[in-house]
DOVEX-233579 format. One record per atom (N, C-alpha, C): residue number from 0; atom name; y, z, x. Coordinates in Angstrom, 2 decimals. Layout:
BEGIN
<r seq="NUM" atom="CA" py="Y" pz="Z" px="X"/>
...
END
This chain:
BEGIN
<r seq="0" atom="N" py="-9.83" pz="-19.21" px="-2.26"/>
<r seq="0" atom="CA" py="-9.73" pz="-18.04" px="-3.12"/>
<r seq="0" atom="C" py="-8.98" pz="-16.94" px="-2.38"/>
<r seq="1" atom="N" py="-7.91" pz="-16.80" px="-2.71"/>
<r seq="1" atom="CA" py="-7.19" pz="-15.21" px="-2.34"/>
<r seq="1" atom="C" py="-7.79" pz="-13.90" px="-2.52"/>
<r seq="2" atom="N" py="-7.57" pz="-13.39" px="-1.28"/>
<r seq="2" atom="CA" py="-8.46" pz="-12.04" px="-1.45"/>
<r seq="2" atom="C" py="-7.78" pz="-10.73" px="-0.82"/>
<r seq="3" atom="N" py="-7.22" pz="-9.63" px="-1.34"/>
<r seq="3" atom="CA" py="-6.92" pz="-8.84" px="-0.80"/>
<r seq="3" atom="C" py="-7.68" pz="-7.32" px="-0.86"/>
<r seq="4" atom="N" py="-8.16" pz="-7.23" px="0.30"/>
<r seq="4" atom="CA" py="-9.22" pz="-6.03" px="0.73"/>
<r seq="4" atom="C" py="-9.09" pz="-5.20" px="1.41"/>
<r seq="5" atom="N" py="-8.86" pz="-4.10" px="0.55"/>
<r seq="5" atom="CA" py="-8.26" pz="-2.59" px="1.25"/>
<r seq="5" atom="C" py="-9.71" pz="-1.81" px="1.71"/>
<r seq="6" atom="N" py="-9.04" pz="-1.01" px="3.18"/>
<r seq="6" atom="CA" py="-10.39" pz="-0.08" px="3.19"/>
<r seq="6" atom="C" py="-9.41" pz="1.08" px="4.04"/>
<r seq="7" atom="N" py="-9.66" pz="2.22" px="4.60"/>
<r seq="7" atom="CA" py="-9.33" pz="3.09" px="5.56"/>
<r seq="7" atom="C" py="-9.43" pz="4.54" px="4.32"/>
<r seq="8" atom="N" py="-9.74" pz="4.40" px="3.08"/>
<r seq="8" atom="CA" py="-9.73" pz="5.74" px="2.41"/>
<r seq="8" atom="C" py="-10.74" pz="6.63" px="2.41"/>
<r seq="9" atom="N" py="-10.36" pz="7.97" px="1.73"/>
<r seq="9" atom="CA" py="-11.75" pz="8.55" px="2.25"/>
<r seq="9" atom="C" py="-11.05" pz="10.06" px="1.54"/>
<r seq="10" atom="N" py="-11.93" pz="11.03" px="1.96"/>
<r seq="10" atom="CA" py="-11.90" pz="12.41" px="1.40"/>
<r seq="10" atom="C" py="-11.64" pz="13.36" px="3.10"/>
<r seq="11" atom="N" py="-10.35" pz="13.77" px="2.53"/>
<r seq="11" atom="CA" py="-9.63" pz="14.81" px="3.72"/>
<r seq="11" atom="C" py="-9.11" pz="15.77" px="2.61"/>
<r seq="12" atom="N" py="-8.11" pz="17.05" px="3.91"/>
<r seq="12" atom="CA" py="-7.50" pz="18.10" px="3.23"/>
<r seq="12" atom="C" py="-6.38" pz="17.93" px="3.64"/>
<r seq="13" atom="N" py="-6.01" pz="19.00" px="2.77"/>
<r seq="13" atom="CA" py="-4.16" pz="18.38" px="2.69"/>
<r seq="13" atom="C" py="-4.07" pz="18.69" px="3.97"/>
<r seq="14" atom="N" py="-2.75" pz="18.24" px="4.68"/>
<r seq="14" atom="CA" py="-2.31" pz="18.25" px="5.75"/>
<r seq="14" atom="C" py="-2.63" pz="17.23" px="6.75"/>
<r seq="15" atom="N" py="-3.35" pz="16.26" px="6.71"/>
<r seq="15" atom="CA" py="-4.28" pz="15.83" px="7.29"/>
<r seq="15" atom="C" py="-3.63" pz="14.38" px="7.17"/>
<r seq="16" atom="N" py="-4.06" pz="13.27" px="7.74"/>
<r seq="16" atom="CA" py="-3.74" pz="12.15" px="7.73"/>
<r seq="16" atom="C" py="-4.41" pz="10.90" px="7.59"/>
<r seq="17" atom="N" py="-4.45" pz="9.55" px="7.32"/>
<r seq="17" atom="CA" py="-5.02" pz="8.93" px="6.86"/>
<r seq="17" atom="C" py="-4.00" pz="7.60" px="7.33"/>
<r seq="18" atom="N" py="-5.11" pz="5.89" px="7.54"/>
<r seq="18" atom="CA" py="-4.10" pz="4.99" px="7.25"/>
<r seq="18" atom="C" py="-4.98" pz="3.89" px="6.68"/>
<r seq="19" atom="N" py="-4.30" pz="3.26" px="5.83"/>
<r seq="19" atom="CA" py="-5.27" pz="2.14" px="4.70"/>
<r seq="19" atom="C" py="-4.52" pz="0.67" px="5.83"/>
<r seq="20" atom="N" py="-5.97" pz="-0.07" px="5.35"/>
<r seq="20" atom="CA" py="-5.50" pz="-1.25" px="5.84"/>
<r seq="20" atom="C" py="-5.48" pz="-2.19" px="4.77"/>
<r seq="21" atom="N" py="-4.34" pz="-3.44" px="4.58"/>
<r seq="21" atom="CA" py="-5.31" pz="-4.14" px="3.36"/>
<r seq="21" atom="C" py="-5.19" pz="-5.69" px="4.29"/>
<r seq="22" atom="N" py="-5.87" pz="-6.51" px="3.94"/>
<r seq="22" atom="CA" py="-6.47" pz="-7.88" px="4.63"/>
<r seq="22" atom="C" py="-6.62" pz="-8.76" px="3.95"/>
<r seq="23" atom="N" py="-5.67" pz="-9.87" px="4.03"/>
<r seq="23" atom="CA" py="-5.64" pz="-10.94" px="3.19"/>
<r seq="23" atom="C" py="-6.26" pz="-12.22" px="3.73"/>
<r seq="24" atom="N" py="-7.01" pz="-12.50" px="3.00"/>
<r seq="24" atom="CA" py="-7.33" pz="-14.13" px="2.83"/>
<r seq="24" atom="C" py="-7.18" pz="-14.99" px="1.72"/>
<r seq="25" atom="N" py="-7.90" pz="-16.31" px="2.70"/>
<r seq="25" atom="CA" py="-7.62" pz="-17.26" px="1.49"/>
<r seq="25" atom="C" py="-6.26" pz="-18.05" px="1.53"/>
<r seq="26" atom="N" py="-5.08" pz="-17.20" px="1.95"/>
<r seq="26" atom="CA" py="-3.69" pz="-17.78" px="2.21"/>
<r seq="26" atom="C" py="-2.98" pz="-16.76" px="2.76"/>
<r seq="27" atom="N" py="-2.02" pz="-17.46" px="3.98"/>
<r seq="27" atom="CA" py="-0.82" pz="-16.57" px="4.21"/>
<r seq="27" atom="C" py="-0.23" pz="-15.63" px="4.00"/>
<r seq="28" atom="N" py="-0.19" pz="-14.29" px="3.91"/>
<r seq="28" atom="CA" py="1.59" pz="-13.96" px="2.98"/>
<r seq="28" atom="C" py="2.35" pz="-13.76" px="4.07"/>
<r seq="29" atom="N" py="2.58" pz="-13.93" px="5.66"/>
<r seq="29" atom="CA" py="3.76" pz="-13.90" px="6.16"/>
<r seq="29" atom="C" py="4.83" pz="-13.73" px="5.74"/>
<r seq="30" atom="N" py="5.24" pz="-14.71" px="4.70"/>
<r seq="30" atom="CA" py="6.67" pz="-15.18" px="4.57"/>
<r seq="30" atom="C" py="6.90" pz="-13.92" px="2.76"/>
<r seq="31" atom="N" py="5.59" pz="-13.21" px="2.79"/>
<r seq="31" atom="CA" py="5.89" pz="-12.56" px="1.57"/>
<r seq="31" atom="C" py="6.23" pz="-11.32" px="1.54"/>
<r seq="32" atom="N" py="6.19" pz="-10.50" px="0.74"/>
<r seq="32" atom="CA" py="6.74" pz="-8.99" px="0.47"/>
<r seq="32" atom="C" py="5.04" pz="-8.39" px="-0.12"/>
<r seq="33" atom="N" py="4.57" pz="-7.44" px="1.12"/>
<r seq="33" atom="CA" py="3.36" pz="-7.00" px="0.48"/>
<r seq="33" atom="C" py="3.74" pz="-5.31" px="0.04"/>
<r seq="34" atom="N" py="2.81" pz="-4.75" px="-1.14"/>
<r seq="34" atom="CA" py="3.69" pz="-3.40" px="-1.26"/>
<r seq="34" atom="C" py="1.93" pz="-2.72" px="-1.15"/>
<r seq="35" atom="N" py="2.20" pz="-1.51" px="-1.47"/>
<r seq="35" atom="CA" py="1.45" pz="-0.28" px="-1.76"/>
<r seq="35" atom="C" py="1.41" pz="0.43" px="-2.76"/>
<r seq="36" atom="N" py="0.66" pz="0.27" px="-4.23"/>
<r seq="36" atom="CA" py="0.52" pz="1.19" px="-5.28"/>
<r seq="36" atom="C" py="-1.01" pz="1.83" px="-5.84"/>
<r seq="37" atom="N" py="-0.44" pz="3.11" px="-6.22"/>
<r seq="37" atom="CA" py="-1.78" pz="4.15" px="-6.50"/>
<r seq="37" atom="C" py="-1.85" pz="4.60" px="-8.09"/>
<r seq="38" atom="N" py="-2.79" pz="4.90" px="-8.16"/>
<r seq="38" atom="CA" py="-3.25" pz="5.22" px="-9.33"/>
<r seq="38" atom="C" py="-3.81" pz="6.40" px="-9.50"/>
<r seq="39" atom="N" py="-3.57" pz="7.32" px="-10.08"/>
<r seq="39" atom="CA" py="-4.49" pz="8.64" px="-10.40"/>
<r seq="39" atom="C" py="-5.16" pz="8.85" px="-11.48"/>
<r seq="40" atom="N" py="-6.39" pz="9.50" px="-11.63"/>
<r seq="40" atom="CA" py="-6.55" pz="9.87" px="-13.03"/>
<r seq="40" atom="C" py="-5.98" pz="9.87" px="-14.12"/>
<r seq="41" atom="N" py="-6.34" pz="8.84" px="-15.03"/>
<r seq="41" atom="CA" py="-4.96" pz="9.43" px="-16.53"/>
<r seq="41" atom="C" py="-3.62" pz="9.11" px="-16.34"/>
<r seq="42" atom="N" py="-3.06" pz="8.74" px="-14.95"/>
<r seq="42" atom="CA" py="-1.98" pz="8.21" px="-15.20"/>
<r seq="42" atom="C" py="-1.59" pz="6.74" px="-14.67"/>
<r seq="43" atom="N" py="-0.69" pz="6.44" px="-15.09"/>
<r seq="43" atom="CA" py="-0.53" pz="4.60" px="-14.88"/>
<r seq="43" atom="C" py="-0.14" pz="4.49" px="-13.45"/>
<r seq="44" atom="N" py="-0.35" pz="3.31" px="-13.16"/>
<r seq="44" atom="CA" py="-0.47" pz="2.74" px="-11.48"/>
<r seq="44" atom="C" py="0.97" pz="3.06" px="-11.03"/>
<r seq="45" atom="N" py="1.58" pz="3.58" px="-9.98"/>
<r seq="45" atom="CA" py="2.90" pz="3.82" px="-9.74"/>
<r seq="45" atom="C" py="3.26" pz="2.95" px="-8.12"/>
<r seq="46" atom="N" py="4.32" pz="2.85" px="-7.89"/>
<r seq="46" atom="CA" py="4.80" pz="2.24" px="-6.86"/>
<r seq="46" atom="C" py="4.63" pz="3.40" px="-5.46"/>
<r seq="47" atom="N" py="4.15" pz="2.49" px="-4.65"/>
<r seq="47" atom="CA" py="3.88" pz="3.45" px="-3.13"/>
<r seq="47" atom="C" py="4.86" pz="3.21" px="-2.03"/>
<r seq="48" atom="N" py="5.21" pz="2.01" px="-2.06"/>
<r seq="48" atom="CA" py="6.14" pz="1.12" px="-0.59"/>
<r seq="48" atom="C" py="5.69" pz="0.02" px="-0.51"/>
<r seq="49" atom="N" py="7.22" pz="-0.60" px="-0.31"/>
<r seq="49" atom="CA" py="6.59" pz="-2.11" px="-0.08"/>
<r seq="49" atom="C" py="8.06" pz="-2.47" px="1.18"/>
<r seq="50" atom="N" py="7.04" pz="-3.84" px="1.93"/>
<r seq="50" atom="CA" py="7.65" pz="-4.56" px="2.86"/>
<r seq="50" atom="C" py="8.22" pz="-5.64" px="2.62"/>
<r seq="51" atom="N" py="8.82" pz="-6.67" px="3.39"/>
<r seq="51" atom="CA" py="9.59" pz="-7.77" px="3.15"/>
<r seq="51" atom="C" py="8.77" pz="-8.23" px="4.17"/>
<r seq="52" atom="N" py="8.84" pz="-10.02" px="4.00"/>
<r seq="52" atom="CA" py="7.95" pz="-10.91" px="4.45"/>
<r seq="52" atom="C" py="8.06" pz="-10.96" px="6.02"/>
<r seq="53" atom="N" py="9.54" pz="-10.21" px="6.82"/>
<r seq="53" atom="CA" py="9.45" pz="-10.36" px="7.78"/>
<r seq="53" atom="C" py="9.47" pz="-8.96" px="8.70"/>
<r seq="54" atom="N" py="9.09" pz="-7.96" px="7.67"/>
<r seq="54" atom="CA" py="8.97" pz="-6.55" px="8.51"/>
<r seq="54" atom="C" py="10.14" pz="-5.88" px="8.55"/>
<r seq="55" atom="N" py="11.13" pz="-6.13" px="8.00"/>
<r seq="55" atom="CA" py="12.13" pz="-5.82" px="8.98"/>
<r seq="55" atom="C" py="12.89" pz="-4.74" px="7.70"/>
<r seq="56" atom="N" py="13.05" pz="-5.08" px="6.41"/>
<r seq="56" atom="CA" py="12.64" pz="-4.14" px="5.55"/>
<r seq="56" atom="C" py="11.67" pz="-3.90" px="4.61"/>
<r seq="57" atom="N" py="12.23" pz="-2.05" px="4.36"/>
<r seq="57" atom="CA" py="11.20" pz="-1.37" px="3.90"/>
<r seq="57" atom="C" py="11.76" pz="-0.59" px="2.45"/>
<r seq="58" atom="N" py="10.59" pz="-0.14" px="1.89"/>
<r seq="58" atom="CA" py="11.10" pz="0.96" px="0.33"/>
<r seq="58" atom="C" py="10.09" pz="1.63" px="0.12"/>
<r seq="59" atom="N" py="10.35" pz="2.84" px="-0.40"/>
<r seq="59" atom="CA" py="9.37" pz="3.98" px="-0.12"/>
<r seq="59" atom="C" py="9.69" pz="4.54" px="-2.20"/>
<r seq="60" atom="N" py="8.82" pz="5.29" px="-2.19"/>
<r seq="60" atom="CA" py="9.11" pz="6.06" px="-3.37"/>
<r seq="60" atom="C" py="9.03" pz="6.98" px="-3.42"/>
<r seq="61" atom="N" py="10.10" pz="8.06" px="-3.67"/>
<r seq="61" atom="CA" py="10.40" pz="9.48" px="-2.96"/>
<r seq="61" atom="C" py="9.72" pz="10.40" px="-2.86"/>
<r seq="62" atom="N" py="8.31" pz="10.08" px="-3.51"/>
<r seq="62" atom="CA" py="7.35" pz="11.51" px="-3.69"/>
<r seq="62" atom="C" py="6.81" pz="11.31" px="-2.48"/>
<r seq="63" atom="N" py="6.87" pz="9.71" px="-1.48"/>
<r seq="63" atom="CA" py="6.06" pz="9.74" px="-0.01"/>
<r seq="63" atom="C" py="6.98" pz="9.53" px="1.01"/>
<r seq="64" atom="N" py="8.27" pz="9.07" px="0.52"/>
<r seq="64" atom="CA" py="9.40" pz="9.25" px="1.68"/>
<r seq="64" atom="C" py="9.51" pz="10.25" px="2.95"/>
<r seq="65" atom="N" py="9.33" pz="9.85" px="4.10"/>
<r seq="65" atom="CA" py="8.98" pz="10.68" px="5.19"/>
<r seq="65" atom="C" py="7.89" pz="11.29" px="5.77"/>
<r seq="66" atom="N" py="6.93" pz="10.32" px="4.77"/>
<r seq="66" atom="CA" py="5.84" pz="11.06" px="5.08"/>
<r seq="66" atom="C" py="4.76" pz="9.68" px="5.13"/>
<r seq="67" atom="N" py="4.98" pz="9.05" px="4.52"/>
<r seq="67" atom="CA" py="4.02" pz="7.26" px="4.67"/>
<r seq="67" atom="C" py="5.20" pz="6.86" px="5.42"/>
<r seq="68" atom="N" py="4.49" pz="5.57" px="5.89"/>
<r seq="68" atom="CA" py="4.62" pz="4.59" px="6.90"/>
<r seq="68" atom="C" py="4.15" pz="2.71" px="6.13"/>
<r seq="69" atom="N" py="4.95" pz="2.15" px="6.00"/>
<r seq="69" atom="CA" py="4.33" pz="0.91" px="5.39"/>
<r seq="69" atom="C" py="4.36" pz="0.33" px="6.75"/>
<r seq="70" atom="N" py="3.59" pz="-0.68" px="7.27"/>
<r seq="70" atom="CA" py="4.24" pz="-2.17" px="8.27"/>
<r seq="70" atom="C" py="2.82" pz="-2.93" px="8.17"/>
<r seq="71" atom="N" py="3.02" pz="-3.95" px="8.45"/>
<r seq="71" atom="CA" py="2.39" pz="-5.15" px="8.82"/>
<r seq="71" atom="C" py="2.34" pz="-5.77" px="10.11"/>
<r seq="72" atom="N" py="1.06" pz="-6.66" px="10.16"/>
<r seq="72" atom="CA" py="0.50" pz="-7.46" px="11.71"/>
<r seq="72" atom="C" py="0.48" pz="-8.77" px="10.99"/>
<r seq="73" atom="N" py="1.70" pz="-9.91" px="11.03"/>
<r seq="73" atom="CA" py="1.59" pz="-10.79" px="10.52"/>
<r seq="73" atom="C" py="0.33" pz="-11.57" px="11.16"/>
<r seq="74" atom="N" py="-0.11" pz="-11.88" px="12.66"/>
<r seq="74" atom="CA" py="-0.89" pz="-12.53" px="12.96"/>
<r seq="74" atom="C" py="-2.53" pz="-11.75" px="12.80"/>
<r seq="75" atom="N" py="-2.70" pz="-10.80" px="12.16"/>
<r seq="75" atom="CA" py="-3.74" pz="-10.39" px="11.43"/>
<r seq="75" atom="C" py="-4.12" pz="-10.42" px="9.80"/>
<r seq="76" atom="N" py="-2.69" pz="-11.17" px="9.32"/>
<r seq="76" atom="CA" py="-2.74" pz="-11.25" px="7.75"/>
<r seq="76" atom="C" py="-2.60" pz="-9.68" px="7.41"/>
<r seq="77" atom="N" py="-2.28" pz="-8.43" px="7.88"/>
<r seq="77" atom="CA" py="-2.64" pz="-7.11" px="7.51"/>
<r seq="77" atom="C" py="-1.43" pz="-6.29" px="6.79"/>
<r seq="78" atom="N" py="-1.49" pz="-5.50" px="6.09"/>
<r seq="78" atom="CA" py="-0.55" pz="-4.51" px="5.46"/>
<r seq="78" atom="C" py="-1.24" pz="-3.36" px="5.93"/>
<r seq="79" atom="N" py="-0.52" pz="-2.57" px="6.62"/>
<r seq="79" atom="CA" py="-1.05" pz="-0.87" px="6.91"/>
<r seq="79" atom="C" py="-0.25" pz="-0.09" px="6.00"/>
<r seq="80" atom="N" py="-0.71" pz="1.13" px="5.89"/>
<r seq="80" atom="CA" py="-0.22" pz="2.43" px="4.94"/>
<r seq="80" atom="C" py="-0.41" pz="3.43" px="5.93"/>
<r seq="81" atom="N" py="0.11" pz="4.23" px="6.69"/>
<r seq="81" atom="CA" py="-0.16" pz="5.11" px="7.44"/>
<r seq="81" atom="C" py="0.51" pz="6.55" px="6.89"/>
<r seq="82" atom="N" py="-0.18" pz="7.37" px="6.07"/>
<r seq="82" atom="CA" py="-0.09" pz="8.49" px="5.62"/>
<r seq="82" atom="C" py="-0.38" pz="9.87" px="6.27"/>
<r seq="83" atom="N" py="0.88" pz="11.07" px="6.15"/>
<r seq="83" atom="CA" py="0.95" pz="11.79" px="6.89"/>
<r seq="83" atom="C" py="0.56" pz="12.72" px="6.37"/>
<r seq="84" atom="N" py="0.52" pz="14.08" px="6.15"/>
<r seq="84" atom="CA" py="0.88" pz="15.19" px="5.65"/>
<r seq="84" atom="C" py="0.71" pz="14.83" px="4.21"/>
<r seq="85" atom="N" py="-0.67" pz="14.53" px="4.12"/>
<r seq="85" atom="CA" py="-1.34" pz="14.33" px="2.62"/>
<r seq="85" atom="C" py="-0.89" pz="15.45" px="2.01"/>
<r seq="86" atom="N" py="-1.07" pz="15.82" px="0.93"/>
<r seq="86" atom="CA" py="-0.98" pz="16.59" px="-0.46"/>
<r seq="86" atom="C" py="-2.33" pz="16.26" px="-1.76"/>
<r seq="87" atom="N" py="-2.59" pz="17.07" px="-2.11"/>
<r seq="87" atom="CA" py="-3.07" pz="16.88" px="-3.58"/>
<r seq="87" atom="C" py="-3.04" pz="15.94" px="-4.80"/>
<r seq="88" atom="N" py="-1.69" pz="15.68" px="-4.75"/>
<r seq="88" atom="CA" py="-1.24" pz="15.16" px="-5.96"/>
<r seq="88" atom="C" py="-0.70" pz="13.66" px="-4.91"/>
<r seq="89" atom="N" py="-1.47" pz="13.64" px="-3.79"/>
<r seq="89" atom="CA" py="-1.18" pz="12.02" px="-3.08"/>
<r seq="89" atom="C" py="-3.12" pz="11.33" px="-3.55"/>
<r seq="90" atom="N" py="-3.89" pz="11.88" px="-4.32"/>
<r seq="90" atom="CA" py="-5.07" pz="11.60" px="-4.53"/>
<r seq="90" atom="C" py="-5.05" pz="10.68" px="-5.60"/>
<r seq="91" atom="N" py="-5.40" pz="9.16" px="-5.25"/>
<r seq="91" atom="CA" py="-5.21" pz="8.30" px="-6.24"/>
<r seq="91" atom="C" py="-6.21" pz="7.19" px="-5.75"/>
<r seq="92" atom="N" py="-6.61" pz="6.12" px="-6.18"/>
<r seq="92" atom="CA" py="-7.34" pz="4.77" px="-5.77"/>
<r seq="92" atom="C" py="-6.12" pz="3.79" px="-5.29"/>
<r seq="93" atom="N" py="-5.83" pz="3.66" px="-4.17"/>
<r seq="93" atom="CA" py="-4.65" pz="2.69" px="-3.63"/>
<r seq="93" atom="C" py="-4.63" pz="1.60" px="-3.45"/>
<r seq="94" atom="N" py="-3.85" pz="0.99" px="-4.06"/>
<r seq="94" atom="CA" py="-4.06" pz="-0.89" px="-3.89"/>
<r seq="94" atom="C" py="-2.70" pz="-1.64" px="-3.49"/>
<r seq="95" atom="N" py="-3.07" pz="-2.49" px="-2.66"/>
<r seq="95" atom="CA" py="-1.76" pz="-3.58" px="-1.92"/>
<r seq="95" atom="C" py="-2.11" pz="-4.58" px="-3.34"/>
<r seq="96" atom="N" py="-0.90" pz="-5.10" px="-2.72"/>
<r seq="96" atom="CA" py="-0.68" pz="-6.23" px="-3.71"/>
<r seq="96" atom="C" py="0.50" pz="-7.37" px="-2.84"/>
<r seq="97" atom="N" py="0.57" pz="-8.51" px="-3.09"/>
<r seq="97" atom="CA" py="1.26" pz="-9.38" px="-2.54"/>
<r seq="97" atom="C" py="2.24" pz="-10.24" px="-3.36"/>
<r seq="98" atom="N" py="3.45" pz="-10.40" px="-2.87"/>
<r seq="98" atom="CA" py="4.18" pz="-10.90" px="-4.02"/>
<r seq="98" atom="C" py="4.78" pz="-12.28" px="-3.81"/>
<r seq="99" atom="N" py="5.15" pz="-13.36" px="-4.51"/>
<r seq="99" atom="CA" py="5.38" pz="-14.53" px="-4.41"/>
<r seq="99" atom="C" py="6.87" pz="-14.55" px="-3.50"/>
<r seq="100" atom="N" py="7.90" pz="-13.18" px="-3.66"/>
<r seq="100" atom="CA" py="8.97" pz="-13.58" px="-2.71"/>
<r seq="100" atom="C" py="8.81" pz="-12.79" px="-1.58"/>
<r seq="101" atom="N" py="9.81" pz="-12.89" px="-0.54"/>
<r seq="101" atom="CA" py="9.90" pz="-12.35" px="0.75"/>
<r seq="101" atom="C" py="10.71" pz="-11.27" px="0.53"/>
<r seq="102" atom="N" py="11.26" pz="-10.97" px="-0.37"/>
<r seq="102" atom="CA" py="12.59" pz="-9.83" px="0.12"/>
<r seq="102" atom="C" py="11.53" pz="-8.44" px="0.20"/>
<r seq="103" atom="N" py="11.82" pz="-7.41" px="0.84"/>
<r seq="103" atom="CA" py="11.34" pz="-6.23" px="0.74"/>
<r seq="103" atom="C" py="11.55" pz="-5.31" px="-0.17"/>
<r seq="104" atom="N" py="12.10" pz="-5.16" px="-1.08"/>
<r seq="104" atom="CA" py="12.37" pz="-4.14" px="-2.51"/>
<r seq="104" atom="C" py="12.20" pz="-3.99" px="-3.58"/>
<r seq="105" atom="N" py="10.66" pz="-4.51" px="-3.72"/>
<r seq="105" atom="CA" py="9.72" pz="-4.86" px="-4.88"/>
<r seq="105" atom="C" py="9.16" pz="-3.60" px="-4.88"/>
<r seq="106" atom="N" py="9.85" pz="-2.94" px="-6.41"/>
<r seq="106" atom="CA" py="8.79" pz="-1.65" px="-6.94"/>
<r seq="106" atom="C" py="8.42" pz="-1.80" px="-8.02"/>
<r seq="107" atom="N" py="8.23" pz="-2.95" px="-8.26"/>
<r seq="107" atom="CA" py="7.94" pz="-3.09" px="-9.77"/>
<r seq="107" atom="C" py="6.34" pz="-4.23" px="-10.13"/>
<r seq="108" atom="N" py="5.29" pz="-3.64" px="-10.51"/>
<r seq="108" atom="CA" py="4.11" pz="-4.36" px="-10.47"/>
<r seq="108" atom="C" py="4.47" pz="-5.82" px="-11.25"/>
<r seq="109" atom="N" py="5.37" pz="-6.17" px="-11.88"/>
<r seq="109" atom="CA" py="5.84" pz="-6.88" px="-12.52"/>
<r seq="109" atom="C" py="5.91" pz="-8.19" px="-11.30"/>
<r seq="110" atom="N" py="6.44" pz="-7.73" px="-9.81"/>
<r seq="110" atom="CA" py="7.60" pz="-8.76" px="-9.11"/>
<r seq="110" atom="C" py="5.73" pz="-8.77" px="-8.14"/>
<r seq="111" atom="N" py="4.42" pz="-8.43" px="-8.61"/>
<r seq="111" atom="CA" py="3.90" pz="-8.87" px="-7.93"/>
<r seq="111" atom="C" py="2.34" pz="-9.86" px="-8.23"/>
<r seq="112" atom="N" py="2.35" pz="-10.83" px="-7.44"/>
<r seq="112" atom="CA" py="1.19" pz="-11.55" px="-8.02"/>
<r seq="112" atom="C" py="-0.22" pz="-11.48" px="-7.86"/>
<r seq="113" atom="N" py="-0.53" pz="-11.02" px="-6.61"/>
<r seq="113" atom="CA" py="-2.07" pz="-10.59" px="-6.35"/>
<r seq="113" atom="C" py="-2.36" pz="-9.24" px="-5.75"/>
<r seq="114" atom="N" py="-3.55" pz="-8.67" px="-6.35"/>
<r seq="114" atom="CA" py="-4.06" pz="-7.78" px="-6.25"/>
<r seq="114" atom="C" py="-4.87" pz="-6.86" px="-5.49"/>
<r seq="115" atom="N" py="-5.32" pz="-6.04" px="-4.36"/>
<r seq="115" atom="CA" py="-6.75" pz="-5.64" px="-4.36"/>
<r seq="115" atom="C" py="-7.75" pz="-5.09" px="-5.16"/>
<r seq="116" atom="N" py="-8.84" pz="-5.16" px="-4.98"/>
<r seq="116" atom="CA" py="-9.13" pz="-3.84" px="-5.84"/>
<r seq="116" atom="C" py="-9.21" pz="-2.14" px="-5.28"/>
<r seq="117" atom="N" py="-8.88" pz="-2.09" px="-4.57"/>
<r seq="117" atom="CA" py="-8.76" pz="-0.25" px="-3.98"/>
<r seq="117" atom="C" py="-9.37" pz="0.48" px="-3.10"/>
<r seq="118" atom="N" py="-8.69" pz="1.42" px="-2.34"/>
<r seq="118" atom="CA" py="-9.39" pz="2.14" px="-1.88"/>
<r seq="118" atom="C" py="-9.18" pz="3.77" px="-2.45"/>
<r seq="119" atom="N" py="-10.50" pz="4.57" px="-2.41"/>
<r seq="119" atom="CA" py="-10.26" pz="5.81" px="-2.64"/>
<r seq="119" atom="C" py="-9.55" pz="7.22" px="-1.64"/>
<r seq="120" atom="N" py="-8.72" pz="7.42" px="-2.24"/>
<r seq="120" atom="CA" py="-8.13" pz="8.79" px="-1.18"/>
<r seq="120" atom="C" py="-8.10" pz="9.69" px="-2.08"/>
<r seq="121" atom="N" py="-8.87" pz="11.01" px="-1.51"/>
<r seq="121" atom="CA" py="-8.80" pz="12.28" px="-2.01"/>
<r seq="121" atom="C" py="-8.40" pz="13.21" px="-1.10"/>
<r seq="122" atom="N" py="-7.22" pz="14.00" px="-1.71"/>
<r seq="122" atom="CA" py="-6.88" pz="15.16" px="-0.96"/>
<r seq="122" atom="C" py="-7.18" pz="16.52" px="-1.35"/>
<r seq="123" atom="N" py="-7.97" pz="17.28" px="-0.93"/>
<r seq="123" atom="CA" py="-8.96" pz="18.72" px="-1.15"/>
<r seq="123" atom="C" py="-7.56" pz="19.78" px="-0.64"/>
<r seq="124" atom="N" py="-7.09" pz="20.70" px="-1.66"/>
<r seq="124" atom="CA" py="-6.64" pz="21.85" px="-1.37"/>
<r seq="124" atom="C" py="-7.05" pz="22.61" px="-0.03"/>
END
């Protein structure tokens, strides 16, 4: 059974920093493209960053450009999110997801096949 299990979220203030881990079992994704998407209140799940199966590229979505960090520990099965200089409107339930190809430039929930179910991040004014 495939399992992808995010944890590292939590309740901070803006400015402040944070990094999610997510942890796959069940199977491999080495050779895959794992990404990062959030969800807020009321609005639909949006694209966070995603990797390519061998690290080497990356894609960001401009509201976290310069300010997240995607990478991976292939021999830990792991996807990290390392978030900087939180904001308010970065407060969402965050979920990895893993996708059947390797390339790195998957922003589209469409190009991906498995899921976590989330972790919570809140950012306090």
């Amino acid at each position: 059974q495939v399992q992808l299990v995010e944890s590292g979220g939590g309740l901070v203030q803006a400015g402040d920093s944070l990094r999610l881990s997510c942890a796959a079992s069940g199977r491999t994704f080495n050779n895959n493209a794992m990404g990062w998407f959030r969800q807020a209140p009321g609005k639909e799940r949006e694209f966070v960053a995603a990797i390519a199966g061998s690290g080497t590229s990356t894609v960001y979505a401009d509201s976290v450009k310069g300010r997240f960090t995607i990478s991976r520990d292939n021999a830990k099965d792991t996807v990290y999110l390392a978030m900087n200089i939180l904001k308010p409107e970065d407060t969402a339930v965050y979920c990895c997801a893993a996708s059947e190809r390797g390339g790195g430039f998957l922003s589209r929930r469409s190009e991906y096949t498995y899921w976590g179910q989330g972790t919570q991040v809140t950012v306090s004014s």
